[in-house]
C-alpha positions in Angstrom: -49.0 -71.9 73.1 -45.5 -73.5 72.2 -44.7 -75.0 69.4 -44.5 -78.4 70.8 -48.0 -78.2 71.8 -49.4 -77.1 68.6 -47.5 -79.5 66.8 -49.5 -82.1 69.4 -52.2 -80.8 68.8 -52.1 -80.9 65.1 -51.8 -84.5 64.9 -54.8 -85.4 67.1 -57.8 -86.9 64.8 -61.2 -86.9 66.8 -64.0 -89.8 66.2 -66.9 -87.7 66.5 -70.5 -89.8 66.6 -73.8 -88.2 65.8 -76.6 -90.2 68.0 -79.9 -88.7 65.9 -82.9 -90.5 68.0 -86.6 -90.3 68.1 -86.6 -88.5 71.4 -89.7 -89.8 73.6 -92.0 -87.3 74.9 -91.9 -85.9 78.2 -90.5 -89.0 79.4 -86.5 -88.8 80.6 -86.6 -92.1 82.4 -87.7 -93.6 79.3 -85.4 -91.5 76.8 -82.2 -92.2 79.6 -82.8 -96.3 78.4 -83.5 -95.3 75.1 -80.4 -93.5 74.4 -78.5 -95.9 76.4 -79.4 -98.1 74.2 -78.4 -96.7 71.4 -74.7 -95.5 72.9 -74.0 -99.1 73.8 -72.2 -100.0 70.8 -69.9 -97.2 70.7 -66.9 -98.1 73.3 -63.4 -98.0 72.1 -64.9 -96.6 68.7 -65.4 -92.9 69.5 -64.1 -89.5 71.4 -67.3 -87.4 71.7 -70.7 -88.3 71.9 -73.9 -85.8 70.7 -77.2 -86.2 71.5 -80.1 -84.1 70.2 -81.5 -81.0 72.2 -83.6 -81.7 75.4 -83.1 -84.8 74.9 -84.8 -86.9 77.5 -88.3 -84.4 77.2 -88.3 -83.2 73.6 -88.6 -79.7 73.2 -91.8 -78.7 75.0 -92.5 -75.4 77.4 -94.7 -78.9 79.6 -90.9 -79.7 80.4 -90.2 -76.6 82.2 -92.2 -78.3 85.5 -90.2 -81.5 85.4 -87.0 -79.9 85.2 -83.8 -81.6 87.3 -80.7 -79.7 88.9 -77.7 -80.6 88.3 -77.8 -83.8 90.8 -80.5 -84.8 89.1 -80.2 -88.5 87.4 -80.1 -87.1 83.8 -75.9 -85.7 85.1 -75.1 -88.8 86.7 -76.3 -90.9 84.1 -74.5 -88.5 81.6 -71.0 -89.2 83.5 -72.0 -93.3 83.8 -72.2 -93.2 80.0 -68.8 -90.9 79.7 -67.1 -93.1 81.8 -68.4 -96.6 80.1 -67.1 -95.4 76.6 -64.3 -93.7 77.6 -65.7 -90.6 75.8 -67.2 -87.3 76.3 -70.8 -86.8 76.2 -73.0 -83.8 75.1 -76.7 -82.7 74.7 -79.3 -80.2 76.5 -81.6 -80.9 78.8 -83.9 -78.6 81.1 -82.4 -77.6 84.2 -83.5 -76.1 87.1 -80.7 -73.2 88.3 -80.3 -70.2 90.8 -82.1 -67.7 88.1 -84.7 -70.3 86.7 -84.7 -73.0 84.0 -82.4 -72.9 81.4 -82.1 -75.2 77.8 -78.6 -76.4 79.5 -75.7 -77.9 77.0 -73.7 -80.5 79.9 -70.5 -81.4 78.4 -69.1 -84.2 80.5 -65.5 -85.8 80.4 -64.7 -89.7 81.4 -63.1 -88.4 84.6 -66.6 -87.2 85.7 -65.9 -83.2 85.1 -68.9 -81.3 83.5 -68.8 -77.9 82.0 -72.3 -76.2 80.5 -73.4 -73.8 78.3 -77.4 -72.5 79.0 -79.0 -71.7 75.6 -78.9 -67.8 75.0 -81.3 -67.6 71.7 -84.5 -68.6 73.5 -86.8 -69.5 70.5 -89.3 -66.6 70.9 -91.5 -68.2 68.0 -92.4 -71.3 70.1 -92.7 -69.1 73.8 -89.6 -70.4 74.8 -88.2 -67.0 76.0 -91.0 -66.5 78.3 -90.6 -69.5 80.3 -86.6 -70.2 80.0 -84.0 -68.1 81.7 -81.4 -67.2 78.7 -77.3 -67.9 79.5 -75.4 -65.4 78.2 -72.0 -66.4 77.7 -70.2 -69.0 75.2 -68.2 -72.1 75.7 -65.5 -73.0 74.6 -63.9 -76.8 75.8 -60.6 -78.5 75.3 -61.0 -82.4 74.8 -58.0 -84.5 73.5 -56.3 -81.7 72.0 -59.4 -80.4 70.0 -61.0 -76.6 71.1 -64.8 -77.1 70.7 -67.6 -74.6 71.3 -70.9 -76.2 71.9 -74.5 -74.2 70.9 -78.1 -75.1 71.5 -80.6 -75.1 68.3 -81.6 -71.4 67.6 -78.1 -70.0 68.3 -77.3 -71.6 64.7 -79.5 -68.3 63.1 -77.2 -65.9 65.3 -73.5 -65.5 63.0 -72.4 -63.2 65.7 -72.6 -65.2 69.0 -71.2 -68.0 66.9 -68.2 -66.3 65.0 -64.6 -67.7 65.6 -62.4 -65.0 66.5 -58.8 -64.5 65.6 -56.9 -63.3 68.8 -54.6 -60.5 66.8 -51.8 -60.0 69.9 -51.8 -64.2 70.4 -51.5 -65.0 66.8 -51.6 -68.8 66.9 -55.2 -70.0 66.6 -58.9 -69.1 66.6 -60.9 -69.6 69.3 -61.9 -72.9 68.4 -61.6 -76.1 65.8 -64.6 -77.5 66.2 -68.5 -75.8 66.7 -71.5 -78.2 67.5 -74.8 -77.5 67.1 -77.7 -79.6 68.9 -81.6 -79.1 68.0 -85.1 -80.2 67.7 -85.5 -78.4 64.0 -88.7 -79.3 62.5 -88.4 -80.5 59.0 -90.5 -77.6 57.6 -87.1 -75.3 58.1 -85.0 -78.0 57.2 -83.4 -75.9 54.5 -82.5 -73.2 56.6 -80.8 -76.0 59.0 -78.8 -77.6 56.4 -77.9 -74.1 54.4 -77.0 -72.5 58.0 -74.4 -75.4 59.1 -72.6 -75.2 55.6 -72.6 -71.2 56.1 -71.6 -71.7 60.0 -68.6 -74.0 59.0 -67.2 -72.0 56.2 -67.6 -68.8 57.4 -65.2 -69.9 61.0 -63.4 -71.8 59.0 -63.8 -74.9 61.2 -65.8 -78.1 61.3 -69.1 -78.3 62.3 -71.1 -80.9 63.7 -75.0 -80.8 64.4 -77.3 -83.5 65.7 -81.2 -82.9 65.1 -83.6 -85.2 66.7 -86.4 -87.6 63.7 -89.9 -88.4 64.7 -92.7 -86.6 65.6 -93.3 -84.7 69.4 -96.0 -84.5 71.3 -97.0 -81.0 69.6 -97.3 -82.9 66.4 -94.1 -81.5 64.6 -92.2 -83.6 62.5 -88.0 -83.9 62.8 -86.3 -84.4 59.6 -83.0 -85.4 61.5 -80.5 -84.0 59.0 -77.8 -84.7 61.1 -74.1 -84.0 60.0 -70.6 -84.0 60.4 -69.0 -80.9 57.8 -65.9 -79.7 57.3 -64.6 -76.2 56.8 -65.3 -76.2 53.2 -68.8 -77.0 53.9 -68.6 -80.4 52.1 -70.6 -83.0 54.3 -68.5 -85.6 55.9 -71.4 -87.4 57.0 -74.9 -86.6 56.7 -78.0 -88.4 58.0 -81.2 -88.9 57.1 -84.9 -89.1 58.4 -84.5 -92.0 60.3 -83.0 -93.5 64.0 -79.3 -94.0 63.3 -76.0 -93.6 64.7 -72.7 -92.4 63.1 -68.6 -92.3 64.0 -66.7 -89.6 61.7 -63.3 -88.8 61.9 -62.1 -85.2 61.7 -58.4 -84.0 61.7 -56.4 -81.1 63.0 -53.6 -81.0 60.5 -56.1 -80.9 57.6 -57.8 -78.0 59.1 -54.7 -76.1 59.9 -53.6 -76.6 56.4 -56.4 -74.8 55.0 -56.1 -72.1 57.2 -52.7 -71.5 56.1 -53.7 -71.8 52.6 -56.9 -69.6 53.1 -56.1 -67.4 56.2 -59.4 -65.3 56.2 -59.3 -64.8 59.9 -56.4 -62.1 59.5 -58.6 -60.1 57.5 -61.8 -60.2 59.6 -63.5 -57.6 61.9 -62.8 -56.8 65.2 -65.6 -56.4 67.9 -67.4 -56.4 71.3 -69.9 -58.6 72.2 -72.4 -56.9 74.6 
């Protein structure tokens, strides 16, 4: 990268809005309005858009028989809302693909391109791995001069899969500025939720932001929300609580390069292979 670019892309702040919802069950028609709704307010105000996991079911094995492809309504309705707010637009939903169903993180641009990531971590505690086909490799995205890696839920227990790695021949950057987690994570583990974020965001020196779903599912469980925007100190930017609410924070490059300058803990970490 030259150093015009990265001086670019230092000075690129990103408006990042956390849209924390009470997902309706099993019902994506429903939860397409609902959302929309709830988006609508947020043109010319913000960059990137998160919604919860699965969110137009909820996260339910039921789902599984319901699922869309990729030109199902859920993708085009995705793009619509990209393209209204001039923004780009991220959450999971189930989708039917070539080697089954997959927990599928869409990541769509205003100009109508999508990239995805398919959950790897299939929650084997709720059944999911027995119904879900796993992804296996991450993403990484490049949206308005930001490098973002998108995870689904359970990844956010798995360090390894979500470490930021220091390219030792390249030398300019990690792999990535920003890491986003979206869930369904009842409230009874909502300490390990809130504890794991901090440790994700320090740990890669980067920020972090994670959207949980509020209410309760058709199963009964009840979402704490706990929604937040952190940065690579792990001090909340913005944090939500256990309610329906939507939030715009701005993050910036040039702060974050400057602590990894001051603190450059990624020359000092381990090298190794992901299998």
């Amino acid at each position: 990268m030259s150093t015009a670019s990265n001086i670019a892309r230092t000075h690129t702040p990103l408006r990042v809005s956390l849209v924390q919802g009470d997902t309706r069950w099993l019902n994506p028609e429903a939860n397409r309005a609902y959302y929309g709704r709830l988006l609508g307010a947020l043109h010319g105000t913000t960059d990137l858009v998160i919604l919860p996991e699965t969110f137009t079911s909820g996260f339910s094995n039921d789902a599984i028989d319901r699922a869309e492809t990729m030109e199902g309504p859920t993708l085009q309705w995705m793009r619509e809302r990209a393209r209204e707010l001039d923004a780009a637009v991220t959450g999971s939903v189930q989708l039917r693909t070539d080697s089954g169903v997959a927990n599928r993180l869409l990541f769509v641009t205003p100009d109508g391109a999508v990239q995805f990531y398919d959950k790897r971590h299939l929650f084997r505690y709720a059944g999911e791995h027995e119904r879900y086909s796993a992804g296996r490799d991450r993403l990484t995205v490049e949206w308005r001069g930001w490098r973002i890696c998108p995870l689904v839920c359970y990844d956010l227990r798995f360090p390894v899969f979500s470490r930021n790695r220091f390219d030792v021949e390249r030398k300019d950057e990690l792999d990535y500025d920003l890491l986003i987690y979206v869930a369904n994570w009842p409230g009874v583990r909502g300490h390990a939720w809130r504890t794991l974020l901090l440790a994700r965001a320090m740990e890669n020196l980067c920020y972090v932001a994670a959207v949980n779903r509020v209410g309760t599912d058709g199963n009964g469980l009840v979402y704490a929300g706990d929604s937040a925007v952190i940065d690579y100190l792990g001090n909340p930017l913005s944090e939500c609580a256990d309610m329906e609410v939507v939030t715009t924070t701005t993050i910036f490059l040039h702060e974050l390069h400057g602590h990894r300058q001051r603190f450059p803990a990624m020359l000092d970490a381990d090298g190794f292979e992901l299998l």
